[in-house]
DSSP file (Angstrom, degrees, kcal/mol; ACC not computed):
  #  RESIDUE AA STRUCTURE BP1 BP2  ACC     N-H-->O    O-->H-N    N-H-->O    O-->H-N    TCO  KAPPA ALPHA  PHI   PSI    X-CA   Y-CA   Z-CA
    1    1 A X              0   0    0      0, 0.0     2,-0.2     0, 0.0     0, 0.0   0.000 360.0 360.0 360.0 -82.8   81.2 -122.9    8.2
    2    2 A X        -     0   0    0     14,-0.1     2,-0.4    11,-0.0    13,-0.2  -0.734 360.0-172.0-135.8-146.3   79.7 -119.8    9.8
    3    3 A X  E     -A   14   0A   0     11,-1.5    11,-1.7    -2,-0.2     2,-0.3  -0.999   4.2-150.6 174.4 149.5   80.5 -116.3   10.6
    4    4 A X  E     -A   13   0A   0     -2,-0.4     2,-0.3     9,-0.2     9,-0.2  -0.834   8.9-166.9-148.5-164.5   79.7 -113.2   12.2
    5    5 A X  E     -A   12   0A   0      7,-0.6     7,-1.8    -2,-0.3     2,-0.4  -0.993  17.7-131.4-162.9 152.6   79.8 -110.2   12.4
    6    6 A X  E     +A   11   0A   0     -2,-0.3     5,-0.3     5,-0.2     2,-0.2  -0.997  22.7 174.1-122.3 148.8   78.9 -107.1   15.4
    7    7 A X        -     0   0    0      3,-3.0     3,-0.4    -2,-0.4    -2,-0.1  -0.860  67.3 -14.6-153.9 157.2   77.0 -103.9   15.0
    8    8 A X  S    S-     0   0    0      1,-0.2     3,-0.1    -2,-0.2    -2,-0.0   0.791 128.7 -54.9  29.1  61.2   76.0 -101.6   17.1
    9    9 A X  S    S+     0   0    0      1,-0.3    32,-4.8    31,-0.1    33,-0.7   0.639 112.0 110.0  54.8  32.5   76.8 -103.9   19.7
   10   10 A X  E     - b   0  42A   0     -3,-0.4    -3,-3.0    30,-0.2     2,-0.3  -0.949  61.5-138.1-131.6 147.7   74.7 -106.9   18.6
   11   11 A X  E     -Ab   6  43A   0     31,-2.3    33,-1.7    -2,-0.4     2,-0.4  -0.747  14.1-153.2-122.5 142.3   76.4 -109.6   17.4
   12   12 A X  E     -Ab   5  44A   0     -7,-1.8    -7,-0.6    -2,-0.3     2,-0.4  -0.970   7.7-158.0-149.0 121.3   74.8 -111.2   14.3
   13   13 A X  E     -Ab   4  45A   0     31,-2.3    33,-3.4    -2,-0.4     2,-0.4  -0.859   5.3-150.2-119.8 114.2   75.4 -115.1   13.6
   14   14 A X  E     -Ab   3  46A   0    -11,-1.7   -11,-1.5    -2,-0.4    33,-0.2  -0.881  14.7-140.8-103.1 135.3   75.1 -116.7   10.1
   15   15 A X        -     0   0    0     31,-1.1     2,-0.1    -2,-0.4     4,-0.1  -0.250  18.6-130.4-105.8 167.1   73.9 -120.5   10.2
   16   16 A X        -     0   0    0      2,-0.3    -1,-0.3    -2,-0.1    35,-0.1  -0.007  52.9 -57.7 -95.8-152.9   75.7 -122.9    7.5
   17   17 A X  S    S+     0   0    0     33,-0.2    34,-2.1     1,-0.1     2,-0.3   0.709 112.3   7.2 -68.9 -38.8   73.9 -125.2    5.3
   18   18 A X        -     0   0    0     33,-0.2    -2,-0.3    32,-0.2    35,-0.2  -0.974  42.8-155.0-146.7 156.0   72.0 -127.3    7.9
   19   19 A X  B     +e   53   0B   0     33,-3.5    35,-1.0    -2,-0.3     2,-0.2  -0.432  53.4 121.2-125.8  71.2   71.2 -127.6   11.4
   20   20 A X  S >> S-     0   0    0     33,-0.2     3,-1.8    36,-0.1     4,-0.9  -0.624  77.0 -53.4-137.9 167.1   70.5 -131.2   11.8
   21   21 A X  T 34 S+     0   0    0      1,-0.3     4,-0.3    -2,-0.2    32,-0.0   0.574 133.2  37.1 -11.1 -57.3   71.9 -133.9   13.9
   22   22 A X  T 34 S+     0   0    0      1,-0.1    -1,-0.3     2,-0.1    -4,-0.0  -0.016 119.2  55.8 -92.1  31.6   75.4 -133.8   13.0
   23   23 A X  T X> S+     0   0    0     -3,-1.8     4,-1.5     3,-0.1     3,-0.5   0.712  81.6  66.9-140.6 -71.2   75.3 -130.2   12.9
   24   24 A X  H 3X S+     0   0    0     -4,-0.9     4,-0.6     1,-0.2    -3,-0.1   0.329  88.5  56.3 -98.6 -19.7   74.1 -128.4   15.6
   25   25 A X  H 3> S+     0   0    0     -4,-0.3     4,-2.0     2,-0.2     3,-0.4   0.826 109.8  56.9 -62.6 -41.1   76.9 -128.7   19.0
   26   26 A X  H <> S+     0   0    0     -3,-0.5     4,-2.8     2,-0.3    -2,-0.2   0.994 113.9  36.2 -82.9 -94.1   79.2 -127.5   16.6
   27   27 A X  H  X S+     0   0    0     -4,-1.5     4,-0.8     1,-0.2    -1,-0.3   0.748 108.6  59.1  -3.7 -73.0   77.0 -124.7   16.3
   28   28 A X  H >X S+     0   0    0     -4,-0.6     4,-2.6    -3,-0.4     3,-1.4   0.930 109.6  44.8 -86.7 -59.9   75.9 -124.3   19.5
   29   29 A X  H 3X S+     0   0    0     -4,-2.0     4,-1.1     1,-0.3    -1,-0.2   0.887 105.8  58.1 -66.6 -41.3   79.5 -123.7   20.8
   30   30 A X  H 3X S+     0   0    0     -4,-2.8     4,-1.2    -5,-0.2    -1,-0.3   0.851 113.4  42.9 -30.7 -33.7   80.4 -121.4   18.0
   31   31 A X  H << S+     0   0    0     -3,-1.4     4,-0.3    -4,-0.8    -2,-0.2   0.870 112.3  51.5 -96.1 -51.5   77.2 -119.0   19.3
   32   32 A X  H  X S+     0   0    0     -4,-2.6     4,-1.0     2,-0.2    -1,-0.2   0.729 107.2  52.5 -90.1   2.6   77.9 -119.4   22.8
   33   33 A X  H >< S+     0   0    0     -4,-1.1     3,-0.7    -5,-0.4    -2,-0.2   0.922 112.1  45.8 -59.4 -79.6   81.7 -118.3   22.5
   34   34 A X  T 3< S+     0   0    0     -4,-1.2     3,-0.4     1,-0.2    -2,-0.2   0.403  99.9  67.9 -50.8  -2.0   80.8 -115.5   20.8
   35   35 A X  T 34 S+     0   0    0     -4,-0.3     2,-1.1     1,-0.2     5,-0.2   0.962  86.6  76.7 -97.4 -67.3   77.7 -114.7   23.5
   36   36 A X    <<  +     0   0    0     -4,-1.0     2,-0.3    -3,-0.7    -1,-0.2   0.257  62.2 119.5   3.1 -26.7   80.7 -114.0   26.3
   37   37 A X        -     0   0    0     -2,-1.1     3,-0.1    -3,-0.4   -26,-0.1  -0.522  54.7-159.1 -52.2 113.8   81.3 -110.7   24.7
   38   38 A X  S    S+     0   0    0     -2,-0.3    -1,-0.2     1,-0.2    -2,-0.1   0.735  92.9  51.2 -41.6 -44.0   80.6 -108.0   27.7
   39   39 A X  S    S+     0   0    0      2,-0.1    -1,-0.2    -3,-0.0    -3,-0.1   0.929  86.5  98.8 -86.9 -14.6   80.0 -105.6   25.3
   40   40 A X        -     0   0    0     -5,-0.2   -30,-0.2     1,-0.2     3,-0.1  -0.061  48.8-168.0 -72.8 158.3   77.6 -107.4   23.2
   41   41 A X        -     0   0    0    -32,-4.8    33,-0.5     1,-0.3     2,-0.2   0.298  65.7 -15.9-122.8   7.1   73.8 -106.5   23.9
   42   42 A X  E     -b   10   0A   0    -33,-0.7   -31,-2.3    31,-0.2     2,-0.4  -0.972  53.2-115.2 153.3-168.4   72.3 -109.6   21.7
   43   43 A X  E     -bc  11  75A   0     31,-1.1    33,-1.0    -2,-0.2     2,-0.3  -0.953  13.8-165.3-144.4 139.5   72.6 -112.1   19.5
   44   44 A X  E     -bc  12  76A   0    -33,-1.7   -31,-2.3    -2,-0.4     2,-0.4  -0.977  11.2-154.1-133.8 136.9   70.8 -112.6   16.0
   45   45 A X  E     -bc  13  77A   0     31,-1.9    33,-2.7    -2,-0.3     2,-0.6  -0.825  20.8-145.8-108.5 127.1   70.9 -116.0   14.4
   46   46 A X  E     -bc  14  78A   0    -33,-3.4   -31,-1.1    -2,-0.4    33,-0.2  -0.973  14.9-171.9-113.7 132.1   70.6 -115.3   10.4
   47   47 A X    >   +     0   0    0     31,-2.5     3,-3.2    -2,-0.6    34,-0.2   0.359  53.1 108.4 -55.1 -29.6   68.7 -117.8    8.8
   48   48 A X  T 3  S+     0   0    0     30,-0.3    -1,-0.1     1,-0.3    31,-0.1   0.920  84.9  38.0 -51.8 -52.5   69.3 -116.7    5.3
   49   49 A X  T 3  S+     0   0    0     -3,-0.1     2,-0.5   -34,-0.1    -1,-0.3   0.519  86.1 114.5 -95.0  19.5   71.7 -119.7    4.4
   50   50 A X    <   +     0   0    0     -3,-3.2   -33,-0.2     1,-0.1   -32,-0.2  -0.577  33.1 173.9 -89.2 159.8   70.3 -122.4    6.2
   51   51 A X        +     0   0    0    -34,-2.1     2,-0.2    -2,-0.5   -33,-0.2   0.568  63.3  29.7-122.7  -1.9   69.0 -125.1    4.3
   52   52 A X        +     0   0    0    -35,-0.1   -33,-3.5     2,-0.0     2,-0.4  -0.894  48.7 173.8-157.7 122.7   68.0 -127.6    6.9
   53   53 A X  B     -e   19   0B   0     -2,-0.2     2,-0.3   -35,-0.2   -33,-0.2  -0.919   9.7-177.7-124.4 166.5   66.8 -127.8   10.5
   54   54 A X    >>  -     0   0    0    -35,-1.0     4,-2.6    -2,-0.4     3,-1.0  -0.883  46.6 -83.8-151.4 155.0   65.8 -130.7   12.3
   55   55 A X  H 3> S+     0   0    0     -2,-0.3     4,-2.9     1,-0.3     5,-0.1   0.814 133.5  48.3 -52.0 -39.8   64.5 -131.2   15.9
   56   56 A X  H 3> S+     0   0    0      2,-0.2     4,-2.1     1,-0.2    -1,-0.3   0.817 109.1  55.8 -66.3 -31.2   67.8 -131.3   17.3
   57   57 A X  H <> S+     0   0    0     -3,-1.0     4,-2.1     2,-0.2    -2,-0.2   0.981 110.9  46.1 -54.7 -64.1   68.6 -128.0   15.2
   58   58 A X  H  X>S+     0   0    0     -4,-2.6     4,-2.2     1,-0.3     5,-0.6   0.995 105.7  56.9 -52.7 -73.7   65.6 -126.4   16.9
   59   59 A X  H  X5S+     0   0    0     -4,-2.9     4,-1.4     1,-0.2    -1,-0.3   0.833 105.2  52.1 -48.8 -27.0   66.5 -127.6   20.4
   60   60 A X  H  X5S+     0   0    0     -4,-2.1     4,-2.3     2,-0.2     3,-0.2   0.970 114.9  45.9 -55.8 -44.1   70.1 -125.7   20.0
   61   61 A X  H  X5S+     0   0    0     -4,-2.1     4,-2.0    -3,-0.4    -2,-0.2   0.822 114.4  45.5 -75.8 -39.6   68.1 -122.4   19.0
   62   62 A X  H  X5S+     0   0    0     -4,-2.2     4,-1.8     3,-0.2    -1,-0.3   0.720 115.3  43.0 -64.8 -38.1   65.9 -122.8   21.5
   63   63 A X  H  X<S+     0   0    0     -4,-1.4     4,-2.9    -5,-0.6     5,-0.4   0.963 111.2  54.2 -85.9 -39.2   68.7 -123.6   24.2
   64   64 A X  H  X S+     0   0    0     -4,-2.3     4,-2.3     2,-0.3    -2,-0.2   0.854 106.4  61.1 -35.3 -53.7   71.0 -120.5   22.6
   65   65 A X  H  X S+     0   0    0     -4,-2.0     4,-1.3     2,-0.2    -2,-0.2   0.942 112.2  46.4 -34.5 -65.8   67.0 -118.5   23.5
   66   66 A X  H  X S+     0   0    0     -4,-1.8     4,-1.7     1,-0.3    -2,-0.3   0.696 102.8  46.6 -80.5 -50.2   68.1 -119.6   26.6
   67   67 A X  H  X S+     0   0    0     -4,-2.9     4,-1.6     2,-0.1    -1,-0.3   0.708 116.8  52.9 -53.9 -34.7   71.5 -118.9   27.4
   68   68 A X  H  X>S+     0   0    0     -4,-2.3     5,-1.0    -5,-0.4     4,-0.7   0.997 108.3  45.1 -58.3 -50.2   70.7 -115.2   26.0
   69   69 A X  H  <5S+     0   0    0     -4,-1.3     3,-0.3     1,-0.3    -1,-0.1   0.876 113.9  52.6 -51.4 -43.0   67.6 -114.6   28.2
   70   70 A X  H  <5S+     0   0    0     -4,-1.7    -1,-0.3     1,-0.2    -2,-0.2   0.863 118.4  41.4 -69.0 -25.2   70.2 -116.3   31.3
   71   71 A X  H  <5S-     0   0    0     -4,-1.6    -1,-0.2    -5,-0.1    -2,-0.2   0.522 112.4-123.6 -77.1 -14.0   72.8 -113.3   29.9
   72   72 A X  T  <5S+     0   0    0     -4,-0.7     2,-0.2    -3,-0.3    -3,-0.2   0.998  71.4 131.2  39.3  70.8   70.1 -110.5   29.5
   73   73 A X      < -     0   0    0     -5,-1.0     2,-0.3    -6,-0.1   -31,-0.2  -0.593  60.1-123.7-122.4-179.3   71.2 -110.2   25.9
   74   74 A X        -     0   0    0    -33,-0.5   -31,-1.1    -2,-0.2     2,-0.3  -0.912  23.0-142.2-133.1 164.2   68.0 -110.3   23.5
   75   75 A X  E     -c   43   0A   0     -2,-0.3    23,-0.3   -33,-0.2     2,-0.3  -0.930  18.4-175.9 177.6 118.0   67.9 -112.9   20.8
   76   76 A X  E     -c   44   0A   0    -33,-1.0   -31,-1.9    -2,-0.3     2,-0.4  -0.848  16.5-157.2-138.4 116.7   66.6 -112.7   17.0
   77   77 A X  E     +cd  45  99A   0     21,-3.0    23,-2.5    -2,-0.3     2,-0.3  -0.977  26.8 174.9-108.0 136.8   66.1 -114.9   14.1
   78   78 A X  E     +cd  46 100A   0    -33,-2.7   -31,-2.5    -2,-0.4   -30,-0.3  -0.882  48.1  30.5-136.6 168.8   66.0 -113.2   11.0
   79   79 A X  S    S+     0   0    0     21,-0.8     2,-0.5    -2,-0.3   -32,-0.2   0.977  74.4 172.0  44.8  79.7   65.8 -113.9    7.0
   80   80 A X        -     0   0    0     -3,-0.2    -1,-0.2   -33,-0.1     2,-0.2  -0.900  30.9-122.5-133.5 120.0   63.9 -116.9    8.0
   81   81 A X    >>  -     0   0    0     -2,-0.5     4,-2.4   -34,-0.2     3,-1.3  -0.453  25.9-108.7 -86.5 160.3   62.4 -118.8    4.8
   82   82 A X  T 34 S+     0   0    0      1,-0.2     4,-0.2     2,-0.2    -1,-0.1   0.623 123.4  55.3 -54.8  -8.7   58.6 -119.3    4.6
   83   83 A X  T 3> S+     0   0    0      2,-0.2     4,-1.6     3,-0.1    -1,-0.2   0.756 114.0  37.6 -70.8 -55.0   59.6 -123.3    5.2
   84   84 A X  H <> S+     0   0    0     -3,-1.3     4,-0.9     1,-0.2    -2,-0.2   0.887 114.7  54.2 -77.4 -34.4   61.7 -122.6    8.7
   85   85 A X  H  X S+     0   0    0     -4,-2.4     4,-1.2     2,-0.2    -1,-0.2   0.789 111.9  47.1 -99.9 -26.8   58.9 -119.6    9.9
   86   86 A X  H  > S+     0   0    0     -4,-0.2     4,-2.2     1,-0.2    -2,-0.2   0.913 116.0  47.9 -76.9 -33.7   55.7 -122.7    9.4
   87   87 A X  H  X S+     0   0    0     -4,-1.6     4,-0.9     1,-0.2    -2,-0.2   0.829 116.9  38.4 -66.5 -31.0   58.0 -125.1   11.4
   88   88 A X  H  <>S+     0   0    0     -4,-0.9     5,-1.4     2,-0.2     6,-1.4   0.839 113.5  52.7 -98.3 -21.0   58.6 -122.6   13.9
   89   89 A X  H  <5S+     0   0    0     -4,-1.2     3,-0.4     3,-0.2    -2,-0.2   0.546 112.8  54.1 -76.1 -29.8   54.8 -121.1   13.9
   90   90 A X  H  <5S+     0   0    0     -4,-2.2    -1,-0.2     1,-0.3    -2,-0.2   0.814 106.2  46.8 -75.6 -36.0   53.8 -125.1   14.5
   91   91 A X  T  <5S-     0   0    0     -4,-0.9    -1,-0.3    -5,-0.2    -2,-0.2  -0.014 113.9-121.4 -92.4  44.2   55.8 -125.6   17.3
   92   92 A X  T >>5S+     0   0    0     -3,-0.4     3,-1.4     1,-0.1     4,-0.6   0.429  77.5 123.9  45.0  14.0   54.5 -122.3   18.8
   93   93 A X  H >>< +     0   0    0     -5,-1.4     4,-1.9     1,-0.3     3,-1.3   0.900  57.3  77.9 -60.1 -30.6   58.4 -120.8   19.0
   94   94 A X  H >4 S+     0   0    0     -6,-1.4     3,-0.6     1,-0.3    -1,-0.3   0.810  94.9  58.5 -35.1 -48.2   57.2 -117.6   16.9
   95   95 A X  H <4 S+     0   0    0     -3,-1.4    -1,-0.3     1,-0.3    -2,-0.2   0.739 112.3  25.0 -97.1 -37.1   55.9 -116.6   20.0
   96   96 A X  H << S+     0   0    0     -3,-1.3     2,-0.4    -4,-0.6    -1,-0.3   0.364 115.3  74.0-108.2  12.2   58.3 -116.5   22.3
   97   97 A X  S << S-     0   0    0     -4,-1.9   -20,-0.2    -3,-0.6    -1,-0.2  -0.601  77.3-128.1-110.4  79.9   61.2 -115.8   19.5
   98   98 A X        -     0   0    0     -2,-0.4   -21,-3.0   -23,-0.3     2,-0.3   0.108  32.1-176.6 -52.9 133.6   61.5 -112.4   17.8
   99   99 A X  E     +d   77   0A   0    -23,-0.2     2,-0.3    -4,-0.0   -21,-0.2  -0.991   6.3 169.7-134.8 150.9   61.5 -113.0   14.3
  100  100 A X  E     -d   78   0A   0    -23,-2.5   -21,-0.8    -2,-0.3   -20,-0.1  -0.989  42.6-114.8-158.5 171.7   62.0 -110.3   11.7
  101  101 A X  S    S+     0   0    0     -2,-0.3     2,-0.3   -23,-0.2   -22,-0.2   0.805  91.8  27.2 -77.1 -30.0   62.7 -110.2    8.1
  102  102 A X     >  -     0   0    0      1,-0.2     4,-2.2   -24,-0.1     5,-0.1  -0.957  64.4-130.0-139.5 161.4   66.3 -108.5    8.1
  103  103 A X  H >> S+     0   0    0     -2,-0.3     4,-2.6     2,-0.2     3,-0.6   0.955 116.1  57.5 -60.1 -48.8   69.2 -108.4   10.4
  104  104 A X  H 3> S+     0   0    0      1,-0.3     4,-2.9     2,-0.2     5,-0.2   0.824 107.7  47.5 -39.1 -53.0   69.0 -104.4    9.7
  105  105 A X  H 3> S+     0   0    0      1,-0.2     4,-1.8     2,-0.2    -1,-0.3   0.913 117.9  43.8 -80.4 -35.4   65.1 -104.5   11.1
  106  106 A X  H <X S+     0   0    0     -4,-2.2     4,-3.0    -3,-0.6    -2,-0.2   0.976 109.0  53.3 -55.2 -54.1   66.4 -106.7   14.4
  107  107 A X  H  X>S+     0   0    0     -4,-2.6     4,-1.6     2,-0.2     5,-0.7   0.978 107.8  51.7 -48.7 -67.5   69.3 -104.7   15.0
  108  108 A X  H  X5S+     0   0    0     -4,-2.9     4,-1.8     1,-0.3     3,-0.5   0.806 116.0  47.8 -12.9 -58.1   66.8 -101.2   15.0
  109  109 A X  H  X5S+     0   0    0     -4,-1.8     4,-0.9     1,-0.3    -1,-0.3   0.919 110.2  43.3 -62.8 -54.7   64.7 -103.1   17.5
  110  110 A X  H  <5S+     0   0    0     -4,-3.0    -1,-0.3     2,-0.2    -2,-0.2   0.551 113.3  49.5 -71.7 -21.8   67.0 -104.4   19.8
  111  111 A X  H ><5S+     0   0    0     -4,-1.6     3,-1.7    -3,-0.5    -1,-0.2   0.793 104.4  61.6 -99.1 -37.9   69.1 -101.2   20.2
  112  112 A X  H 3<<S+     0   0    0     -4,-1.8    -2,-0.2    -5,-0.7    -1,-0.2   0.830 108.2  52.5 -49.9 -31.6   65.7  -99.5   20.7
  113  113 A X  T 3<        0   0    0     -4,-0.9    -1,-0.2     1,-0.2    -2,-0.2   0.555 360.0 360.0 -54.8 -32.6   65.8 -101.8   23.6
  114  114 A X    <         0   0    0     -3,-1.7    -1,-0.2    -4,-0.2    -2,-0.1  -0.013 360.0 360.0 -70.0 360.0   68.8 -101.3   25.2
């Protein structure tokens, strides 16, 4: 269903097929298990295999945003298709959600951060 993975102490989160109504607690508690990690320094949600988000989808990602920020982790979506990045650029999330093209280019960032 999904999967992760750490490096260099960022923890990096592959989405399933959808994030839509029936979808997305399931989710949400997978993510924030894994957020519990002491040693972890952030969280990247990879995009690459979803294939559906929905408003409820959004609010998990958004509340996940949130639980990082309350953890002083940093929090990434990456491989984000040009479909998911106009939906997030409409609701104005781009702005307050680092988005970057590869987990590789997040990780860089975020360590740089640290």
């Amino acid at each position: 269903m999904y999967s992760h993975r750490t490096e260099n102490k960022v923890c990096v989160v592959e989405t399933g097929g959808a994030l839509t109504l029936t979808e997305p607690h399931q989710f949400k508690s997978f993510v924030l298990e894994l957020m519990e990690g002491k040693e972890n320094i952030g969280l990247i949600v990879n995009f690459k295999k979803l294939v559906r988000i929905d408003s409820f989808g959004i609010g998990v990602i958004v509340g996940l945003f949130k639980a990082a920020r309350e953890k002083n982790k940093t929090f990434a979506i990456t491989e984000m298709s040009e479909s998911h990045k106009r939906l997030f650029v409409a609701t104005g999330l781009d702005k307050a959600i680092d988005i970057y093209k590869s987990d590789k280019e997040a990780i860089k960032a975020m360590t740089a951060k640290s």
